[in-house]
N, C-alpha and C positions, 0 to 999 in steps of 0.2 A: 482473401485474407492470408496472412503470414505470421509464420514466426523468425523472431528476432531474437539474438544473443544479445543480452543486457548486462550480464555481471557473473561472475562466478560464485557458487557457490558456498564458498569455502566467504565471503564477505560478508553473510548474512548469520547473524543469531535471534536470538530470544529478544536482547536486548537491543540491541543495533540494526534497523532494519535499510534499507539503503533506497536513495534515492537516485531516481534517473528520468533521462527526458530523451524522448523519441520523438523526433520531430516536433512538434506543437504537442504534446501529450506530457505532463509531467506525474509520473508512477510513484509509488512507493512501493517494495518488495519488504515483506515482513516476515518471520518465522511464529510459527503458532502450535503448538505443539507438534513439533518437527513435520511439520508441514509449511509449505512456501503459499505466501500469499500474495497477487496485485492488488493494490487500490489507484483508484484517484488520488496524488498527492497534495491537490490543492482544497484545500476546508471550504465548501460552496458558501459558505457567509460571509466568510471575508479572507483574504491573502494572506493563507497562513500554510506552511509545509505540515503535514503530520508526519512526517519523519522524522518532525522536531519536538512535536508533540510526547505524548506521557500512554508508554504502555503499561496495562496492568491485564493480565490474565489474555483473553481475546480479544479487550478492546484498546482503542485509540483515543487521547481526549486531543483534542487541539489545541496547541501551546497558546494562543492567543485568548478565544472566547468559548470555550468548557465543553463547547459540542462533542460530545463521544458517538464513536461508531463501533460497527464491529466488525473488525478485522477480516474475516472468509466472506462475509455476505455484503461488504461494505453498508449497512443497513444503522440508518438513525436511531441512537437509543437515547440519546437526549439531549438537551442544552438547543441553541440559535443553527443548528449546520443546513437546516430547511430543506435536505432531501437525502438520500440517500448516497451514497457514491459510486462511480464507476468500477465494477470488478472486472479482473484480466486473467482469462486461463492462462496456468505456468506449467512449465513443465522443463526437467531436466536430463539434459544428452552429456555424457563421461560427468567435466565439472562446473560444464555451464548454465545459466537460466536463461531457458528461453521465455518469449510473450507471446503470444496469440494477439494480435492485431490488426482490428478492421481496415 
């Protein structure tokens, strides 16, 4: 397992969460109450980015078909997303974000 520099810090807010892809792996990096967060960036029902999607508070709904998750635990809270999502420990060196991955 590794970590990877993915974006700087200074790219990610409240509102703006940013997307990246690490080899076959497409991430979403979110702010949650100034805390950084990995998801899964792809919506498991169907091909949709949640980084395009609609934050409100902790969660994410997916811009296409209304699945919301939530954001730290990547965990199903309702609508068609049929499981859960992948979370990714982050962590930040000066003003980078790093990922944790398998």
């Amino acid at each position: 397992m590794s970590w990877v520099s993915v974006c700087k810090v200074n790219a990610i807010s409240d509102e703006s969460p940013v997307a990246i892809k690490v080899g076959e792996k497409e991430i979403g990096i979110f702010m949650v109450e100034g805390q950084l967060h990995a998801i899964e960036d792809i919506c498991p029902h169907a091909y949709a980015l949640l980084t395009e999607g609609f934050i409100e508070g902790r969660t994410i709904e997916c811009p296409l078909h209304e699945a919301i998750f939530d954001i730290p635990t990547g965990k199903l809270q309702s609508g068609p997303g049929c499981r859960d999502l992948t979370t990714y420990e982050v962590r930040i060196e000066g003003d980078d974000v790093l990922l944790h991955l398998a």
